[in-house]
C-alpha positions, -999 to +999 in steps of 0.1 A: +542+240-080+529+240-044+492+247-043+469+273-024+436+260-012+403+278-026+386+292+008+351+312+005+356+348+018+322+366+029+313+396+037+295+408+068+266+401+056+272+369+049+285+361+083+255+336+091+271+299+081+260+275+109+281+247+097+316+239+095+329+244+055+338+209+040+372+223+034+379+237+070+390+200+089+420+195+068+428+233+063+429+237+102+449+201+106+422+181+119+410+147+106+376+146+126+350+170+108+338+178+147+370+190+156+370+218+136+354+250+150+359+279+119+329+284+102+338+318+084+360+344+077+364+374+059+388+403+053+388+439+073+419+455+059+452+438+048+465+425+076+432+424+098+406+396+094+377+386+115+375+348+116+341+329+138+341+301+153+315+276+168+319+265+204+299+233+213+283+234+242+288+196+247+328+193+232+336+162+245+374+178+257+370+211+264+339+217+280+330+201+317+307+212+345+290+236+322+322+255+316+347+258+284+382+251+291+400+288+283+425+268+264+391+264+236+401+299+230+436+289+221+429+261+199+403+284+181+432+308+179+453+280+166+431+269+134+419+299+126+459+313+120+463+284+100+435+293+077+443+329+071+479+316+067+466+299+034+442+321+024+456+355+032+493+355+035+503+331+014+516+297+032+507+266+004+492+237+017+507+211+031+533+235+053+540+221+091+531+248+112+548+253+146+542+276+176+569+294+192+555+313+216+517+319+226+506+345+253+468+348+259+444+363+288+407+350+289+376+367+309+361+338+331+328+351+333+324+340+293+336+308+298+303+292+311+281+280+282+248+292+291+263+328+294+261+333+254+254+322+217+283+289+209+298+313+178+329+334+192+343+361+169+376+369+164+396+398+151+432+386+139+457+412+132+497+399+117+515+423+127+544+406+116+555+381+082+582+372+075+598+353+044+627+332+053+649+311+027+638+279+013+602+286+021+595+290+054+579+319+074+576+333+106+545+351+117+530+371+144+494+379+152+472+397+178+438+382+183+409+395+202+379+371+208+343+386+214+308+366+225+283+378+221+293+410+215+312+409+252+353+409+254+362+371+256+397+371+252+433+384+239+460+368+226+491+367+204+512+343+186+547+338+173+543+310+150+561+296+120+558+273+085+580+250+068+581+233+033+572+196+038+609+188+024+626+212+050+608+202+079+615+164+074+651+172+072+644+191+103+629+163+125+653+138+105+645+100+122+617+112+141+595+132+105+575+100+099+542+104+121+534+069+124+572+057+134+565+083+159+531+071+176+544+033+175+578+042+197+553+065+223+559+051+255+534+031+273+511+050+296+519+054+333+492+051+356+472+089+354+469+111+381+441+113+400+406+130+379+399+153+412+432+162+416+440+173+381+404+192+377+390+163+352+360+143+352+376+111+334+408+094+335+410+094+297+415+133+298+446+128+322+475+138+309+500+141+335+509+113+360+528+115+392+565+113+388+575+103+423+583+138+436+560+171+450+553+192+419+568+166+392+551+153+367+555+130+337+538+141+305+512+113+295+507+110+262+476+087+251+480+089+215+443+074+210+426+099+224+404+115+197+407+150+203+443+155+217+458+130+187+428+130+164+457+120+136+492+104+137+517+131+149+554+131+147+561+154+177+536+161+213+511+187+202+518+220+220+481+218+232+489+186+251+517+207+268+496+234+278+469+210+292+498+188+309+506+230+321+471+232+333+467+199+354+503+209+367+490+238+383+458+229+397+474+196+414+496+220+430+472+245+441+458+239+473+423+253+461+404+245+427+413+273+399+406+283+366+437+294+348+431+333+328+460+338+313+491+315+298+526+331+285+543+298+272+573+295+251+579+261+227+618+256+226+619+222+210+602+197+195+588+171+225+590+129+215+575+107+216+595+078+229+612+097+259+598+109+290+589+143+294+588+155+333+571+186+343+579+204+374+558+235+389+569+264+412+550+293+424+559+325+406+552+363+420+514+371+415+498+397+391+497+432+404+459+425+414+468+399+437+459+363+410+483+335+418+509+324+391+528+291+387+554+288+368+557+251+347+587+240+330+591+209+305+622+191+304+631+163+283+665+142+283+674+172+310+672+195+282+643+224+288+616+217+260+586+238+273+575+269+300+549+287+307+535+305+338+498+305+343+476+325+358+447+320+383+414+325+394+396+310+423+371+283+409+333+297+414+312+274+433 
């Protein structure tokens, strides 16, 4: 019999927990206790929960210049669905979890860490689950993110969960994690830190692919927060980052991306290239610039998303 994990609900409150619950890195799928930002969660009504998470000020990833990376906000999204997966709606442990489609919107202004406490709450509606044969589900949420008591955030997710038999059969040759990391390709060179809107060439995941607005996916699978564990397929928040440096080597000022609406239509390997290639899309009705980024893989569309901009403060 497949097993549900024991997760502490609190109250309101109770809502005080300052560190991360020994259970939470392997209920949100990471191996590095650090990695793992939910501290708490508890229930509002059936399908509503509020979960919170803790922002560090010095994340070694997603923080730089004194600023969070907006796409903290989706990877907090991220684990805390997979905890109230378990806990709430019924998903046993040890089911691979996949995104299909992920839109969110973030307010700039509460990006800066100095501009509020490091905990983030979150209000996580499903508003959609759905049993599917042989054990999987598919699941939708809205999430609104709040710090210190000021609107952060919105997003929503179409995401979905397989038995561990199943999804081997799914990914057939490619299921076992650690074939996968050993056939990654070698890195090609990065491209350049000020270009791409990063401070170190470790955090480059894109390199130039010989043409204006193409890029090859680069995936360093020892880096310790983007592959913290073995992984038998590119993390969809490598492709959103790879999304991110796309668009600010192609803008011709420095920007900080609000909003993403990104779509995961297969599974992206390993042991293949992955080019990306960026084109400017119609702005938002207040005047922000969009690009639009497509994945490709084997000339087979694998990833797109079009992001939206803000002008970099000074």
């Amino acid at each position: 019999m497949e097993s549900r994990p024991t997760i502490v609900q609190h109250t309101a409150a109770t809502r005080t927990r300052p560190t991360v619950p020994p259970e939470m890195p392997a209920l949100v799928g990471k191996s590095v206790a650090g990695e793992a930002l939910v501290t708490d969660w508890g229930d509002v009504s059936g399908a509503t929960q509020w979960v919170t998470v803790h922002w560090p000020h010095d994340h070694p990833f997603y923080t730089e210049g004194g600023r969070y990376s907006p796409l903290l906000f989706t990877e907090s999204a991220r684990q805390a669905l997979t905890v109230l997966s378990h806990a709430v709606h019924g998903v046993p442990l040890g089911h691979r979890f996949g995104m299909e489609r992920i839109r969110t919107s973030v307010n700039s202004d509460e990006l800066y860490t100095t501009s509020g406490p490091p905990e983030v709450d979150l209000l996580i509606t499903h508003t959609s689950v759905t049993r599917r044969r042989l054990g999987s589900a598919h699941l939708v949420s809205q999430v609104e993110a709040r710090r210190g008591g000021r609107h952060l955030g919105t997003a929503e997710l179409h995401y979905t969960s397989h038995p561990p038999a199943l999804y081997d059969r799914l990914r057939g040759r490619y299921a076992d994690a650690a074939q996968a990391f050993a056939r990654a390709l070698p890195l090609p060179p990065p491209a350049p830190t000020a270009v791409v809107g990063r401070l170190h060439e470790r955090d480059v995941v894109i390199s130039p692919a010989g043409a204006p607005d193409h890029w090859q996916l680069r995936t360093d699978t020892g880096h310790r927060v983007l592959f913290d564990h073995p992984h038998d397929h590119v993390p969809g928040m490598v492709l959103l980052e790879a999304a991110v440096q796309a668009t600010r080597a192609t803008l011709p000022h420095p920007a900080v991306p609000v909003a993403f609406d990104s779509t995961f239509l297969r599974y992206v390997e390993f042991d293949q290239p992955c080019l990306l290639t960026t084109t400017p899309a119609p702005p938002t009705p207040d005047g922000h610039p969009r690009t639009h980024i497509r994945a490709t893989q084997s000339g087979t569309p694998v990833f797109t998303t079009t992001l939206t901009t803000e002008p970099h403060p000074a």
